[in-house]
LOSE-268062 format. One record per residue (C-alpha): residue number from 0; residue in three letters; y, x, z. Coordinates in nm, 2 decimals, always signed. Last residue first. Layout:
<pts>
   n res      y      x      z
 NUM ALA      Y      X      Z
...
</pts>
This chain:
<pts>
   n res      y      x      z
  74 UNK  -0.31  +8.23  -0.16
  73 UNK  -0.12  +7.92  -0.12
  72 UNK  -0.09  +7.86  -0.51
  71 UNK  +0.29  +7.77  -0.55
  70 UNK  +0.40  +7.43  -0.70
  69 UNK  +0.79  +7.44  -0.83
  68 UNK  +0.73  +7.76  -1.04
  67 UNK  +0.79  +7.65  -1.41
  66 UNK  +0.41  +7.75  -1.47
  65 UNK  +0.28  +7.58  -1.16
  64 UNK  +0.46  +7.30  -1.24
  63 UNK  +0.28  +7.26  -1.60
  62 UNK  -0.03  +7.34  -1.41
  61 UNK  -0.05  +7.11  -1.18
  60 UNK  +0.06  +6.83  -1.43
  59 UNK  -0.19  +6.92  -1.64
  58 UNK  -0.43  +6.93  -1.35
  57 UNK  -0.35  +6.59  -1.24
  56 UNK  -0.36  +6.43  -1.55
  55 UNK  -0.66  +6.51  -1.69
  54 UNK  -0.85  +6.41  -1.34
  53 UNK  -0.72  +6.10  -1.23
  52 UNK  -0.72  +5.96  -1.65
  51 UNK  -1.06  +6.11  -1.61
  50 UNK  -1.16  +5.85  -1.35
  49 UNK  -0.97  +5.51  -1.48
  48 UNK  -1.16  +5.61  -1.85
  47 UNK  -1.51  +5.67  -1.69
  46 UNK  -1.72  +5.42  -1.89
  45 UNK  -1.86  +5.68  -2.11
  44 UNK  -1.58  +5.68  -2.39
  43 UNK  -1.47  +6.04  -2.26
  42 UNK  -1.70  +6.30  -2.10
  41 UNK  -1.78  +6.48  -2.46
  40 UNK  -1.43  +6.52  -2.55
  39 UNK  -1.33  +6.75  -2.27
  38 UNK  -1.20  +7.00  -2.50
  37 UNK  -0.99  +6.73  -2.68
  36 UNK  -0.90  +6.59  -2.40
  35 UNK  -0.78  +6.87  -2.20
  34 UNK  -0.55  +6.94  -2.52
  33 UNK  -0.37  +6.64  -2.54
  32 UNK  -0.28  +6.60  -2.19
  31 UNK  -0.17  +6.95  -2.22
  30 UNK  +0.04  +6.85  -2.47
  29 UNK  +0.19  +6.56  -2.24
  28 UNK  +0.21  +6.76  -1.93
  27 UNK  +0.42  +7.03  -2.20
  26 UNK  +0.62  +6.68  -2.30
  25 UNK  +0.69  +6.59  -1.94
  24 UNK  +0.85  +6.90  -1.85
  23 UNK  +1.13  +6.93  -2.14
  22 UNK  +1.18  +6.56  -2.06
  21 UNK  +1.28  +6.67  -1.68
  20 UNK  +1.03  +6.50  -1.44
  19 UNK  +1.15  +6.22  -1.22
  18 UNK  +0.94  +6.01  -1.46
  17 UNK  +0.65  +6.17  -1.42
  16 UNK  +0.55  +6.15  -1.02
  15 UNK  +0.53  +5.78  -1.03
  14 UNK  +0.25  +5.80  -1.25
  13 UNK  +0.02  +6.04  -1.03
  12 UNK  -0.23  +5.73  -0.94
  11 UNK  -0.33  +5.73  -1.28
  10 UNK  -0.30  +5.41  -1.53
   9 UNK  +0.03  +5.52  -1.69
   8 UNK  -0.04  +5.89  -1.74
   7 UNK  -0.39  +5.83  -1.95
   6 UNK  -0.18  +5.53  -2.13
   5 UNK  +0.09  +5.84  -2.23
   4 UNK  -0.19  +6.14  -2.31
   3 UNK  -0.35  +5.94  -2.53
   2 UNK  -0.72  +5.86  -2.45
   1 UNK  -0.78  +5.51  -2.62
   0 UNK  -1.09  +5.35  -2.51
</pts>
């Protein structure tokens, strides 16, 4: 399987949240994308690709919101 950040977006159930995103924003989910997978390298290829395409997108989009302040932690 090919884990790029764009196919991991288009087959998860957050991919009608990118495009309303400002392009600035979508590239740092990108790059984080990007990094997730390398450091999770060791979970991809094993039959899982619909699963961590969930999973690495959701918390680099968490986290690129987070960061710009449209998501607060409730705590």
């Amino acid at each position: 399987m090919n884990y790029t950040p764009e196919k991991l977006v288009s087959v998860s159930r957050y991919r009608n949240y990118f495009p309303p995103l400002e392009k600035d924003a979508q590239t740092e989910v990108l790059v984080r994308m990007a990094e997730l997978t390398d450091e999770e390298r060791d979970f991809c290829d094993k039959g899982n690709y619909r699963h961590m395409a969930q999973i690495l997108t959701s918390i680099a989009l968490y986290e690129v919101l987070q960061k710009r302040g449209i998501i607060q932690i409730p705590f």
